[in-house]
C-alpha positions in Angstrom: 196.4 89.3 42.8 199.9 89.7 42.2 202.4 86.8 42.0 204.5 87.7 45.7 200.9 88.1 47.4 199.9 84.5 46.3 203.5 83.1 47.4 202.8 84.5 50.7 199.3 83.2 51.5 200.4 80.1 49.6 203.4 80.4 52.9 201.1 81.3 55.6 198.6 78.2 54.5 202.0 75.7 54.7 202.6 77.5 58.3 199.4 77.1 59.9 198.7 73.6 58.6 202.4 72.0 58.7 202.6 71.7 62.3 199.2 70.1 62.6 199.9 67.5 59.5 202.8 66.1 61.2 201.0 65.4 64.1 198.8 63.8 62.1 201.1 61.5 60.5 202.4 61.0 64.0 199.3 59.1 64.1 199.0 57.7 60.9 202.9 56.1 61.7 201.2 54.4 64.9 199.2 51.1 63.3 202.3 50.7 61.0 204.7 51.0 64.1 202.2 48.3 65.9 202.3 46.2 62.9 206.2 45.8 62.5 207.0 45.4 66.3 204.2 42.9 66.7 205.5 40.7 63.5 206.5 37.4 64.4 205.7 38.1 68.0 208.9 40.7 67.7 211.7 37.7 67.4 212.8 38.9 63.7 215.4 41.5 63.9 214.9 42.8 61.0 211.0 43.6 61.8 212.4 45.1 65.1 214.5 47.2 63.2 211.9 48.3 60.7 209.6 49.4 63.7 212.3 51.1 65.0 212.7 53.5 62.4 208.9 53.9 62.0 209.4 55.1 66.1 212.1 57.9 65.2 210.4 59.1 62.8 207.3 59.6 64.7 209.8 60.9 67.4 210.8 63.2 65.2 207.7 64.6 64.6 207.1 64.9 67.8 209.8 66.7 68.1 209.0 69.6 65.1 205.4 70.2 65.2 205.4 71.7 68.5 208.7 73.6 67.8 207.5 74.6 64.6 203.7 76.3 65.9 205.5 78.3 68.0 208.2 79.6 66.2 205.8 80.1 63.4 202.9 81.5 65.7 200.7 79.2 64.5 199.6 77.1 68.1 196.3 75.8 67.7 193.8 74.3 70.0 194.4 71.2 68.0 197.5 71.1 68.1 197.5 71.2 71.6 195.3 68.4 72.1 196.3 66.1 69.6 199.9 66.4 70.2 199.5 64.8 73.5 197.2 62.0 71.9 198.9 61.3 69.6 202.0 60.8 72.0 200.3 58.4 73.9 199.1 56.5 71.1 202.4 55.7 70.2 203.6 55.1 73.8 200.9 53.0 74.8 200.6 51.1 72.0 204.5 50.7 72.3 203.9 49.3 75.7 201.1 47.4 75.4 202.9 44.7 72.5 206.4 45.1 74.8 204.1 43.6 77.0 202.7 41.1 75.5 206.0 39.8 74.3 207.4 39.6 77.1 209.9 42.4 77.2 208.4 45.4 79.2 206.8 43.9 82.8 203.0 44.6 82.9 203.2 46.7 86.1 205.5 49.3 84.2 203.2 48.9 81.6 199.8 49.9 83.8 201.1 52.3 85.4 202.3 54.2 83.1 198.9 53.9 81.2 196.9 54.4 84.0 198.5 57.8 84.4 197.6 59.0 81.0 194.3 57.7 80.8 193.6 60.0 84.1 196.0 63.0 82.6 193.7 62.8 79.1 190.6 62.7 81.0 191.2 65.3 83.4 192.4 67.7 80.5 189.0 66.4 78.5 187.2 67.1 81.9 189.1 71.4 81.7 188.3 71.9 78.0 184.6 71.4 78.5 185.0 74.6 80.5 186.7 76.2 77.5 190.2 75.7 78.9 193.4 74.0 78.0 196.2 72.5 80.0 199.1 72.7 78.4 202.2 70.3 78.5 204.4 71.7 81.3 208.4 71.1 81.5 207.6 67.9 83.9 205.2 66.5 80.9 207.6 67.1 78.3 210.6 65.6 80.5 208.3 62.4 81.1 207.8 61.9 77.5 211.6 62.4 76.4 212.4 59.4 78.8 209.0 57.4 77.5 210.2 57.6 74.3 214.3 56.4 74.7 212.8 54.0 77.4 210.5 52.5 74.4 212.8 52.9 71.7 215.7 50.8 73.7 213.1 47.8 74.0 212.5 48.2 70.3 215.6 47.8 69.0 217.1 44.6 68.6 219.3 44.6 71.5 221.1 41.9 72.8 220.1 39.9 76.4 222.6 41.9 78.2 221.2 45.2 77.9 217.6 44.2 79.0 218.9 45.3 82.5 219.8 48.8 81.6 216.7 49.2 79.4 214.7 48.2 82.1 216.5 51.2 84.9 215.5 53.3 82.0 211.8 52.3 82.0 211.8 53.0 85.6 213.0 56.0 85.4 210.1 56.9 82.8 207.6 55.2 85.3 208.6 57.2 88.1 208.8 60.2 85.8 205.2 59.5 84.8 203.9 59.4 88.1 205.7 62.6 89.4 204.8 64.3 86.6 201.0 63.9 87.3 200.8 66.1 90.2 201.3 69.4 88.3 198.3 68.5 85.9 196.3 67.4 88.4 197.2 70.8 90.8 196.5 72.8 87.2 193.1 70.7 87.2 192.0 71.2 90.6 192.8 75.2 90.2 190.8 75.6 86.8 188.0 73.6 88.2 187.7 75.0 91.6 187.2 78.7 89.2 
């Protein structure tokens, strides 16, 4: 084998696994995440800070390993359902310790969970049938807002700006909810054939 062959499956290995490895760390980023926000029930700025760059990072992520599969050619059935999981692992969790401190009201909190916990099943429910639901533009709108709702509740803001964090949530919330239908009309259509 000659020395440019191996450098180019040694390149088409670190395409079709890359993608899928920084999802994966998207999810290995989430108990770390959970552990700083959750330090001294979230009153230390500098904890709050700390968990707030473990969330960009994952962000970030989030971001590439979807751009990446496509660009690359490399979207895999994994990728497409991990990638959602682990985006609600991250979320949720987010929400569940906002929550329990006292910063994100548990209604916003519910609802939005409730949402995905439906979403996930119903997609678990379509790839029994050998099918996948991909994220639509709705999905991917949703999760944009999730994530600079979350991450402006993570940061050590000051009192002020819990207001204007909070219009943001509900602009997720009511992002979340809308965004619902199209999965569950894609559902309905791949079940009903």
């Amino acid at each position: 084998m000659s020395r440019g062959t191996g450098r180019f499956e040694w390149r088409t290995a670190h395409r079709l696994h890359l993608p899928n490895a920084l999802t994966v760390l998207r999810l290995v980023f989430v108990p770390l995440f959970v552990w700083f926000l959750a330090e001294d029930g979230g009153r230390d700025w500098r904890w709050r800070l700390a968990a707030a760059g473990v969330f960009v990072a994952a962000s970030i992520t989030d971001r590439y390993d979807g751009q990446l599969a496509r660009r690359w050619g490399t979207v895999s059935d994994f990728g497409k359902v991990a990638d959602p999981l682990a985006d609600k692992a991250l979320i949720g969790s987010a929400l569940v310790v906002l929550s329990l401190q006292g910063r994100v009201p548990w209604w916003m909190t519910g609802l939005i969970l409730a949402r995905e916990v439906l979403v996930t099943a119903l997609r678990f429910l379509v790839i029994r049938r050998g099918v996948i639901i991909p994220a639509d533009r709705g999905g991917k709108v949703k999760t944009v807002v999730q994530t600079v709702a979350v991450g402006l509740f993570v940061l050590p803001l000051p009192e002020w700006a819990r207001w204007p964090c909070l219009l943001v949530m509900l602009a997720a919330v009511v992002l979340t909810l809308t965004s619902a239908r199209g999965y569950f009309a894609a559902g309905a259509r791949l079940l009903r054939s």
